[in-house]
Biotite code that builds the C-alpha atoms (Angstrom):
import biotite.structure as struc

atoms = struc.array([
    struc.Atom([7.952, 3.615, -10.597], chain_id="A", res_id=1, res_name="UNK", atom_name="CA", element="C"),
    struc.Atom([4.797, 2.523, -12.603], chain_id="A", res_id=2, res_name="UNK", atom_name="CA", element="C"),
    struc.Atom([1.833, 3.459, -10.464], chain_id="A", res_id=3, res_name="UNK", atom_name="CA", element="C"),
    struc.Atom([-0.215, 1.327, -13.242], chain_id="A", res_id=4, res_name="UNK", atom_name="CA", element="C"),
    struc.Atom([1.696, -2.138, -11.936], chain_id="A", res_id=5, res_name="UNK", atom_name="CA", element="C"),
    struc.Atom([0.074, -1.894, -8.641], chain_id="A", res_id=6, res_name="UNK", atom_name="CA", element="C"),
    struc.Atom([-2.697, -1.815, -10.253], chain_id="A", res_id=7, res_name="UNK", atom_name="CA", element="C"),
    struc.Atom([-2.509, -4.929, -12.237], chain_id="A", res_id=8, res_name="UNK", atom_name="CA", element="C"),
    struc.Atom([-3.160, -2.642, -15.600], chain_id="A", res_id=9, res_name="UNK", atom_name="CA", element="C"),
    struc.Atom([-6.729, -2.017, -14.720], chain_id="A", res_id=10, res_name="UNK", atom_name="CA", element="C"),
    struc.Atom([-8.178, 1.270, -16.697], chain_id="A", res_id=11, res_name="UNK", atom_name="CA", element="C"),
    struc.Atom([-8.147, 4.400, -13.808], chain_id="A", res_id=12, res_name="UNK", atom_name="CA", element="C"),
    struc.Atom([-12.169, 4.601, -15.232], chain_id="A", res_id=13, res_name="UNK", atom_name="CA", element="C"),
    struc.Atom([-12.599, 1.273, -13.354], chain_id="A", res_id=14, res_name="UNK", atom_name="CA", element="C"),
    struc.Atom([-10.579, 1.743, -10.286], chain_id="A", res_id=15, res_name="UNK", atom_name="CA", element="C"),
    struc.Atom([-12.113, 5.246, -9.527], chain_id="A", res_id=16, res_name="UNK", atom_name="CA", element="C"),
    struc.Atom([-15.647, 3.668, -9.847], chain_id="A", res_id=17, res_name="UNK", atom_name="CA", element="C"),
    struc.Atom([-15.260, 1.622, -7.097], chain_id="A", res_id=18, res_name="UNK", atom_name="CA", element="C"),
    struc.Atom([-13.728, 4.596, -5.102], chain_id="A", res_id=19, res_name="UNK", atom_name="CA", element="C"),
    struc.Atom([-12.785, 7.869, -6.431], chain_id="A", res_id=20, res_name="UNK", atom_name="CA", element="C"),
    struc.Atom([-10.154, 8.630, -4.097], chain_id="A", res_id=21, res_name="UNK", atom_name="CA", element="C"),
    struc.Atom([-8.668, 5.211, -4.415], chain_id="A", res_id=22, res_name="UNK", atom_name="CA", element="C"),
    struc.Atom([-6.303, 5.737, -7.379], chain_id="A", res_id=23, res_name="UNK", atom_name="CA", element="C"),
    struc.Atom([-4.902, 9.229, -5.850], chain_id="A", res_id=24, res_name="UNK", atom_name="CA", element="C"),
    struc.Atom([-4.470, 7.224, -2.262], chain_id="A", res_id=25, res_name="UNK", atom_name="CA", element="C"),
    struc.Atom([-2.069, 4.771, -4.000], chain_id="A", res_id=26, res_name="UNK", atom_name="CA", element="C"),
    struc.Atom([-0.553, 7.167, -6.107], chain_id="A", res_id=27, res_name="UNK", atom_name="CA", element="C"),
    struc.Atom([0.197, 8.852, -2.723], chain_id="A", res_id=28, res_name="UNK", atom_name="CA", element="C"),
    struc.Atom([1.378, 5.610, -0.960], chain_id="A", res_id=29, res_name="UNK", atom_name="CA", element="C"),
    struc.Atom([3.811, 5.013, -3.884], chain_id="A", res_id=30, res_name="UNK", atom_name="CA", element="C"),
    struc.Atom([5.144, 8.039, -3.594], chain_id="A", res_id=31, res_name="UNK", atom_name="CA", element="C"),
    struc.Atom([6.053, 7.849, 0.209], chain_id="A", res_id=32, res_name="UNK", atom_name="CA", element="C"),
    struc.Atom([7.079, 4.250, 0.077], chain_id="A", res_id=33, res_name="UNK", atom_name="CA", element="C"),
    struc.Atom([10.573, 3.980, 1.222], chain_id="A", res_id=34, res_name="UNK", atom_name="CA", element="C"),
    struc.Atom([13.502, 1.913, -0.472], chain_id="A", res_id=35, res_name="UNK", atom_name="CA", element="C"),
    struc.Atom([12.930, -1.529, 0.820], chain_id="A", res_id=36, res_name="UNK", atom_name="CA", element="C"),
    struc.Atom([15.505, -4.450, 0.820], chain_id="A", res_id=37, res_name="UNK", atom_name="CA", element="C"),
    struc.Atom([13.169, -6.937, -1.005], chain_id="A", res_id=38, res_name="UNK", atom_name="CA", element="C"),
    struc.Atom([9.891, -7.892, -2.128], chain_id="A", res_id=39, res_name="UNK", atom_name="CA", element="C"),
    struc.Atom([8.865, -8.968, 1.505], chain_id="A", res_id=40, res_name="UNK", atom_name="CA", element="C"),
    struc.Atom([9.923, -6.176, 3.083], chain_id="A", res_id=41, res_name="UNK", atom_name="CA", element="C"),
    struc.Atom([8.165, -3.890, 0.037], chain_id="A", res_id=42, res_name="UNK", atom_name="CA", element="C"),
    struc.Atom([4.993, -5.579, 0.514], chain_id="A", res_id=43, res_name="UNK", atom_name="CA", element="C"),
    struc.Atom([5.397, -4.848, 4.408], chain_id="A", res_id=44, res_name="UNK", atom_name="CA", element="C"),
    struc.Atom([5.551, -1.302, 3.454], chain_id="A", res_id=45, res_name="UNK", atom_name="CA", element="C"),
    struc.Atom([2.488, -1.505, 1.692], chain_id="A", res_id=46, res_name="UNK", atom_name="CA", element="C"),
    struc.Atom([0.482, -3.215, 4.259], chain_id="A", res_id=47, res_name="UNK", atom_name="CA", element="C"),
    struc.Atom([1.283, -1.033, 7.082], chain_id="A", res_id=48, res_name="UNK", atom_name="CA", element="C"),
    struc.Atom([1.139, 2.142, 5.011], chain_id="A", res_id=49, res_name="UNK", atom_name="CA", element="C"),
    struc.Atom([-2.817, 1.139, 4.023], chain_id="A", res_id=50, res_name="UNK", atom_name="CA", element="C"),
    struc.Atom([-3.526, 0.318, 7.396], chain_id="A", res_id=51, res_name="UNK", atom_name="CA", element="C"),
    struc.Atom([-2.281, 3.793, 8.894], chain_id="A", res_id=52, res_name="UNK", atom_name="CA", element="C"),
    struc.Atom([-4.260, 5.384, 6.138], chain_id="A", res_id=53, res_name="UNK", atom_name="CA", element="C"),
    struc.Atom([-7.468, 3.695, 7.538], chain_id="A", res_id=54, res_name="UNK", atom_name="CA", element="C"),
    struc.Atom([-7.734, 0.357, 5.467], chain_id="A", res_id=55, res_name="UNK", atom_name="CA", element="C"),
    struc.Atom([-8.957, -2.427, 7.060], chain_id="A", res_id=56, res_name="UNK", atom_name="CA", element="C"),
    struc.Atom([-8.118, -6.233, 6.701], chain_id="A", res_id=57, res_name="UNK", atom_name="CA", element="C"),
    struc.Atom([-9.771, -9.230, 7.123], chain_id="A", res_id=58, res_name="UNK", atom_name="CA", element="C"),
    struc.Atom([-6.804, -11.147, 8.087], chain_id="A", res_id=59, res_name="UNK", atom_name="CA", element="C"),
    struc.Atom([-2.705, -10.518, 8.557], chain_id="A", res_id=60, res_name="UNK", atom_name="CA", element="C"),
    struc.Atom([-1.126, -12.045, 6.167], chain_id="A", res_id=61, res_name="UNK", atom_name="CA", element="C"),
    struc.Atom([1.288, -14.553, 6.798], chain_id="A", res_id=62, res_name="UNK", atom_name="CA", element="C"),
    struc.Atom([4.544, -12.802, 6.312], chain_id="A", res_id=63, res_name="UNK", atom_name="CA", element="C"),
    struc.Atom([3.755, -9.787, 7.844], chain_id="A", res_id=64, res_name="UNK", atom_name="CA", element="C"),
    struc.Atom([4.795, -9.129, 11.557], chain_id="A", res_id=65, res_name="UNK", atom_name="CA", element="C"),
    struc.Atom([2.307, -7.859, 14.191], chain_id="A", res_id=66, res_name="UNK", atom_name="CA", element="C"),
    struc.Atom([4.096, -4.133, 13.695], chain_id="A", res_id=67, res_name="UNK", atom_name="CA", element="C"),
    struc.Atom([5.547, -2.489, 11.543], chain_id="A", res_id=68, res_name="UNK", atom_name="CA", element="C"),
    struc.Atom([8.911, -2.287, 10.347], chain_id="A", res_id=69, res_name="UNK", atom_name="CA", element="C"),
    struc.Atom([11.467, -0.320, 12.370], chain_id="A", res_id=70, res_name="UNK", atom_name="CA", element="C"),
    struc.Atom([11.548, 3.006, 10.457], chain_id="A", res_id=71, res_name="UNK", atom_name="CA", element="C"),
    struc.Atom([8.548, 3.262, 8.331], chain_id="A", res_id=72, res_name="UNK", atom_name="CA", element="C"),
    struc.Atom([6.851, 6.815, 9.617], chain_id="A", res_id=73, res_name="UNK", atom_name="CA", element="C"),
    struc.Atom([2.921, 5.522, 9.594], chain_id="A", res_id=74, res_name="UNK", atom_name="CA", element="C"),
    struc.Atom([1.008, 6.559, 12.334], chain_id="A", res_id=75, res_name="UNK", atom_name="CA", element="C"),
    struc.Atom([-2.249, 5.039, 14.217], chain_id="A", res_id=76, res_name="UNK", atom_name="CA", element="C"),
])
Protein backbone atom coordinates (compact mmCIF):
# COMPACT_ATOMS: atom_id res chain seq x y z
CA UNK A 1 0.00 0.00 0.00
CA UNK A 2 1.27 3.57 -0.92
CA UNK A 3 1.41 5.48 2.33
CA UNK A 4 2.10 8.63 -0.14
CA UNK A 5 -1.78 8.26 -1.63
CA UNK A 6 -3.21 9.12 1.64
CA UNK A 7 -1.43 11.78 1.49
CA UNK A 8 -2.55 13.26 -1.72
CA UNK A 9 1.40 13.32 -2.89
CA UNK A 10 2.26 16.09 -0.54
CA UNK A 11 6.29 16.23 0.17
CA UNK A 12 6.80 14.42 3.99
CA UNK A 13 8.89 18.11 4.51
CA UNK A 14 5.38 19.67 4.41
CA UNK A 15 3.29 17.23 6.26
CA UNK A 16 5.81 16.96 9.22
CA UNK A 17 5.77 20.83 9.49
CA UNK A 18 2.45 20.99 10.42
CA UNK A 19 3.01 18.04 12.90
CA UNK A 20 6.00 15.97 13.21
CA UNK A 21 4.42 12.97 14.41
CA UNK A 22 1.71 13.18 11.85
CA UNK A 23 3.31 11.28 8.94
CA UNK A 24 4.58 8.29 11.39
CA UNK A 25 0.75 8.27 12.96
CA UNK A 26 -0.61 7.45 9.45
CA UNK A 27 2.07 5.36 8.49
CA UNK A 28 1.02 3.48 11.68
CA UNK A 29 -2.78 3.59 10.93
CA UNK A 30 -2.05 2.11 7.45
CA UNK A 31 -0.34 -0.44 8.73
CA UNK A 32 -3.08 -1.71 11.22
CA UNK A 33 -5.93 -1.03 8.88
CA UNK A 34 -7.76 -4.18 8.31
CA UNK A 35 -9.00 -5.64 4.84
CA UNK A 36 -12.19 -3.81 4.28
CA UNK A 37 -15.03 -4.83 1.81
CA UNK A 38 -15.12 -1.40 0.01
CA UNK A 39 -14.27 2.08 -0.12
CA UNK A 40 -17.05 2.94 2.52
CA UNK A 41 -16.24 0.56 4.77
CA UNK A 42 -12.20 1.56 4.26
CA UNK A 43 -12.91 5.05 4.95
CA UNK A 44 -14.90 3.81 8.18
CA UNK A 45 -11.72 2.27 9.21
CA UNK A 46 -9.98 5.33 8.90
CA UNK A 47 -12.31 7.49 10.75
CA UNK A 48 -12.66 5.42 13.75
CA UNK A 49 -8.99 4.46 13.84
CA UNK A 50 -8.08 8.55 14.05
CA UNK A 51 -10.59 9.06 16.50
CA UNK A 52 -9.28 6.22 18.97
CA UNK A 53 -5.88 7.68 18.41
CA UNK A 54 -7.15 11.07 19.83
CA UNK A 55 -8.26 13.06 16.62
CA UNK A 56 -10.98 15.13 16.87
CA UNK A 57 -13.79 16.10 14.32
CA UNK A 58 -15.83 18.81 13.73
CA UNK A 59 -18.63 16.87 12.37
CA UNK A 60 -19.53 12.89 11.51
CA UNK A 61 -19.59 12.50 8.29
CA UNK A 62 -22.47 11.35 6.58
CA UNK A 63 -21.73 7.77 5.88
CA UNK A 64 -20.25 6.93 8.91
CA UNK A 65 -22.34 5.19 11.72
CA UNK A 66 -22.38 6.47 15.34
CA UNK A 67 -19.79 3.33 16.19
CA UNK A 68 -17.62 1.63 14.83
CA UNK A 69 -17.61 -1.28 12.75
CA UNK A 70 -18.09 -4.69 14.36
CA UNK A 71 -14.46 -5.94 14.56
CA UNK A 72 -12.17 -3.09 14.18
CA UNK A 73 -9.90 -3.31 17.64
CA UNK A 74 -9.81 0.75 18.44
CA UNK A 75 -10.24 1.60 21.80
CA UNK A 76 -11.67 4.89 23.70
Amino acid sequence: MNIQSYLYNCPREYIDSIDPTFSIQIKDLVKKLPEAQDDKALIANVFWMLASNGWSFSELPESISNDPPSGLKVNF
